[in-house]
N, C-alpha and C positions, 0 to 999 in steps of 0.2 A: 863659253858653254851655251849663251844666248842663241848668241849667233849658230853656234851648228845646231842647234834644235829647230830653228828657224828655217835653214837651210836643209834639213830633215824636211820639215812638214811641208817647205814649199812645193820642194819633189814632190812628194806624195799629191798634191793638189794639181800640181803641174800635168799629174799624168792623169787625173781626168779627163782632160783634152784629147788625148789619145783614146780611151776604153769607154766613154759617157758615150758615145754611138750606139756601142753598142748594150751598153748600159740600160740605156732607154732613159732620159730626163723624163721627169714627171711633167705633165701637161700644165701645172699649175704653180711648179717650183719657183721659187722665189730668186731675186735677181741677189740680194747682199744677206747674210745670216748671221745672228751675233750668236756663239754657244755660250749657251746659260750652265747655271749650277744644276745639276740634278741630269741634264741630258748625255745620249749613250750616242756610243757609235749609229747604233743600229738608227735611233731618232732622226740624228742629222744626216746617213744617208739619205733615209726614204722620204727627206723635204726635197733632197734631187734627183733620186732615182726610183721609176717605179717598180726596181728589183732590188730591194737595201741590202740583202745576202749577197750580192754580187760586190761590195765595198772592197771585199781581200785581194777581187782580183783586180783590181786599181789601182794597190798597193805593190801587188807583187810584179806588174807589169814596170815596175820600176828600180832595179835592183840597188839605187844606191839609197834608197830608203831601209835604213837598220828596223823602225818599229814605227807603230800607224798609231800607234795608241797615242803620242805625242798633242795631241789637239788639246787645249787647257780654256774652260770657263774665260769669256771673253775676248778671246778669238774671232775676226769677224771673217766670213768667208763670202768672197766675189764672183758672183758668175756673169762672163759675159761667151764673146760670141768673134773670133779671131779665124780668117782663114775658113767661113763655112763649116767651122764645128765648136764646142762648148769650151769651155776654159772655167777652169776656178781657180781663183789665188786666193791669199791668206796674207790680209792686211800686216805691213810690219808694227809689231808693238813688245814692247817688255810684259807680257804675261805678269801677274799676280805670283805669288805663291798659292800653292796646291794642288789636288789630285788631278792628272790628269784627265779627261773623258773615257769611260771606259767602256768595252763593248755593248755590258748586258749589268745589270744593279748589284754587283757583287754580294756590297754589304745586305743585302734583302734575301740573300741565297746563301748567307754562309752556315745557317742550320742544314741544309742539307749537302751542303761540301764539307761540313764537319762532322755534326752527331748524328747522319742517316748511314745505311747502311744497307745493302742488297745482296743475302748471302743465300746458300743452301740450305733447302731445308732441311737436311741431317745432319750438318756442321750448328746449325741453332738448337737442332735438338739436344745432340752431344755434347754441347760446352759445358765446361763448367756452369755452377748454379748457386745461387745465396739458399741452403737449406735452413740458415737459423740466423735472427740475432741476439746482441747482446741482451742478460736479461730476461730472454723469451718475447720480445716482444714483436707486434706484430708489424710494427713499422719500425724502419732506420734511418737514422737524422745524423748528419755530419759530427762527426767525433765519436761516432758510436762504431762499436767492431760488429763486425758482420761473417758468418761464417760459410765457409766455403766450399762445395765437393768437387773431388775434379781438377783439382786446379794442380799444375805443376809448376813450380817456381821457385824463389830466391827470398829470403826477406830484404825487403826492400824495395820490391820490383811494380810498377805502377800497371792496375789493370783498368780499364772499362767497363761499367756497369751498363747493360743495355738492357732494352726493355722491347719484346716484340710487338707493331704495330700491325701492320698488316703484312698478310699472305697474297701474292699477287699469283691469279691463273688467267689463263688464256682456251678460250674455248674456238673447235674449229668449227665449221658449219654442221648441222645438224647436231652437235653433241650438249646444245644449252636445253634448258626445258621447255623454249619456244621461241618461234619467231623473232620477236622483240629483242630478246639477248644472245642471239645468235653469232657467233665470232666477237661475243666480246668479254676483256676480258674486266674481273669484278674487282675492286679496288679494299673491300673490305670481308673477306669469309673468313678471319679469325683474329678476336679483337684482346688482349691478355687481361684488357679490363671486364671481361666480358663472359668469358668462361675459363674454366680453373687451369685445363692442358688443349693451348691452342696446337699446341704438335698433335695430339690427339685425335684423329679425323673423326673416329666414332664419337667424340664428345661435342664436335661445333653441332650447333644450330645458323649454321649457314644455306642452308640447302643445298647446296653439291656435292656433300657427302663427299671428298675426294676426287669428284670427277674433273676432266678438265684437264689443261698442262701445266704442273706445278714450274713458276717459273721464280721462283725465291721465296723468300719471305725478307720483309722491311724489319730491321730493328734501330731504335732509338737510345744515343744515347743519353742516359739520364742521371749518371755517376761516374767520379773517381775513385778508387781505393789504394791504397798499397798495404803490402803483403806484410805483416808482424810474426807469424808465427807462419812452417809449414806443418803439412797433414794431411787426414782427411774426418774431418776438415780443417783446412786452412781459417787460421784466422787473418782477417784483414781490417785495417783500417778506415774510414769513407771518407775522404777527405773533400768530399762537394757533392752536389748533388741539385739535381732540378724539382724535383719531388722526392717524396716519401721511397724507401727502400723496401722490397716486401721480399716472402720466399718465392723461389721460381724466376727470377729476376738472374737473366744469365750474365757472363762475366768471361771477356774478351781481352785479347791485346791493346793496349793505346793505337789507334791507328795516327802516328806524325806524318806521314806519306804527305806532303805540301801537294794543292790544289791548281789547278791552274787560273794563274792572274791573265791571263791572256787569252783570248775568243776570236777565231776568225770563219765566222759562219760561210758554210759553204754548201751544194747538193749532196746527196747522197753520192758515194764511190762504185756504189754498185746497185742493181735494180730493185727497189721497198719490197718487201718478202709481202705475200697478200694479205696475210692475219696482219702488218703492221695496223695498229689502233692507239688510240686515247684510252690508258688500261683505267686509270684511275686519277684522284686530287687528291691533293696535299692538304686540303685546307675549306674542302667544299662537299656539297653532297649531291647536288642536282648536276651545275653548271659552274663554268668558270669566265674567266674574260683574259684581257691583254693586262701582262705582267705576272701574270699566275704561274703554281708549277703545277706541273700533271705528267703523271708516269707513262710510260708508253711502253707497249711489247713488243720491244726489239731491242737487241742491246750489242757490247763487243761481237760477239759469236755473228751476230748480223750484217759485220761490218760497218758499224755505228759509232763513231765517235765522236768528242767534245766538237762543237759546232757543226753539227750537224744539222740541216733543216729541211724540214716538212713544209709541205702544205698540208693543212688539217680540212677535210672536205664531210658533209653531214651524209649518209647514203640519202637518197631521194625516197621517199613514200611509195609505195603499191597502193593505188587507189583502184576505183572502178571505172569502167569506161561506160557511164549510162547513155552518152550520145552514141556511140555505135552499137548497143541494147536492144536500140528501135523501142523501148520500153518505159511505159509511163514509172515504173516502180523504177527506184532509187538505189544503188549498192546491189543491183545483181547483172551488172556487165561486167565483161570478162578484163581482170587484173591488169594494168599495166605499171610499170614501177617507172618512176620521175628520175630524170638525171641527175647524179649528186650536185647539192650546192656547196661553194666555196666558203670556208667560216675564216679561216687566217692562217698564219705561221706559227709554227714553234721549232725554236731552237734547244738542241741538249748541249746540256753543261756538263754533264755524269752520266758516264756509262757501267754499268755493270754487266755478268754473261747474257743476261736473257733480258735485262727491263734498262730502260733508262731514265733519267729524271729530264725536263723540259721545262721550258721557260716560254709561255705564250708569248710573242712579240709584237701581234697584232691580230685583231681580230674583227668582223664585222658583226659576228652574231655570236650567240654563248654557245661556249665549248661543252660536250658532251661527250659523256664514256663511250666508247664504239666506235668515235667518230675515223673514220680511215685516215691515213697519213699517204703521201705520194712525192713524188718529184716537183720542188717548185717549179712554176711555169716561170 
């Protein structure tokens, strides 16, 4: 089994040789690399390549390579120089026991390849809903029943307790309230902890009042239950839970649908739609960096799939032009806008119709909401 894993990953390294021309080696790439614990596909390409999205096609230029993922902490990888073009090999060694290298930090991602969720917003409206629990009371803790409307099912039957986070839209030009947030889209105008019916448009204090392209709503999940009794209401069971269970709190199917373990970043299939943007963070409110998620408005419907990559670019500033003014006053020459700068990559992990989730992979400056997505160069 050694041996043909070895004999796997040689190919794979072997055919660097071949595609690293075109690849582009990085000008400062290192001649021997030992892989460490904690490093990804993506890492130890872009020590060789100044295009690391380009790794899949390395792989695939060599068809007797079954899987690329094979690379294991301790590996040491050779680059030399055969015949006027590059070469990497892969020292022979008996590998450790353990995880292989994997594309992108799974374990850091699996809250949102398990309890997120990017649906419709009239199927969130419509679900099922916790109207009461046991008791009267106004929270619900594990082992306590929770009552259900809506709900169609089996006793027995295990559901999802989710909880909506955010509402994600997308605005086109001209349709924000100014310049500044113009084509972009807002990550947070309807929060469950925040006002009573975030379906409710009349009730947000978001300011968009509904304007804008609804393009889902995010729901979290925050429970399990199964079903004891049917009705309306259903009573159920809680059988976990991340927090407190309150009413309003909707109630979904288990989604077991398995994830993918496997990532092969690649360009776009088809040309970035304009509105593509940086909709939103997961986990931030200004800015983000490398290894962040951030949601992006483009999804299936776009042609966008797992491994999919962007360049993320900042638009450039409209300033003043006071040298061609002729004018001793300051800010009243006529507008010129600066050329976008380059901020980094991100790759999607998870696509839904209209949004998708991303995984920043590199970055030179902090990510922002707006910021346009494109074709890597």
């Amino acid at each position: 089994m050694i041996k043909k894993i070895f004999v796997l990953l040689a190919g794979m390294l072997v055919t660097v040789a071949v595609y690293a021309a075109g690849a582009q080696l990085r000008a400062n790439h290192p001649d021997t690399y030992t892989v460490r614990r904690g490093d990804t596909l993506w890492d130890i390409s872009s020590k060789f390549l100044a295009k690391p999205w380009l790794w899949p096609e390395i792989w695939q230029a060599n068809p007797q390579v079954r899987n690329p993922h094979l690379i294991y902490p301790g590996d040491v990888l050779n680059l030399s120089f055969l015949n006027g073009g590059p070469h990497v090999g892969l020292e022979p060694r008996v590998h450790a026991e353990g995880e292989a290298v994997p594309a992108i930090p799974l374990s850091e991602l699996r809250m949102f390849l398990k309890d997120m969720r990017v649906m419709d917003s009239n199927a969130v409206r419509n679900a099922p809903y916790v109207v009461g629990l046991e008791e009267a009371r106004l929270r619900g803790a594990v082992g306590q029943n929770i009552y259900v409307r809506g709900l169609q099912g089996a006793p027995g039957q295990r559901w999802a307790i989710v909880r909506p986070t955010h509402v994600f839209r997308g605005f086109e030009q001209g349709d924000a309230k100014d310049a500044e947030n113009e084509i972009v889209g807002h990550e947070l105008d309807s929060n469950v902890a925040m006002v009573n019916t975030p379906w409710d448009e009349d009730s947000r204090n978001d300011g968009h009042y509904g304007r804008g392209d609804d393009l889902g709503v995010e729901v979290s999940v925050i429970g399990n239950a199964e079903t004891l009794r049917t009705g309306d209401p259903s009573t159920l069971l809680l059988l976990d839970s991340t927090m407190e269970i309150r009413s309003g709190d909707r109630v979904l199917p288990v989604d077991d649908a398995p994830y993918d373990a496997f990532y092969y970043p690649h360009a776009p299939k088809s040309a970035v739609p304009d509105n593509a943007r940086v909709n939103a963070f997961a986990d931030a409110m200004d800015a983000v960096g490398s290894r962040q998620v951030v949601v992006l408005s483009v999804g299936a419907k776009d042609g966008v799939d797992n491994g999919t990559t962007f360049t993320i670019e900042e638009p450039g500033e409209t300033i003043h032009d006071d040298v061609a003014s002729n004018s001793w006053r300051r800010g009243v020459g006529k507008t010129v806008t600066l050329p976008n700068e380059y901020v980094g990559h991100v790759m999607v992990f998870r696509t839904f119709d209209r949004v998708s989730y991303g995984l920043v992979m590199d970055s030179l400056r902090p990510v922002h909401k707006g910021n346009r997505l494109r074709m890597p160069e």
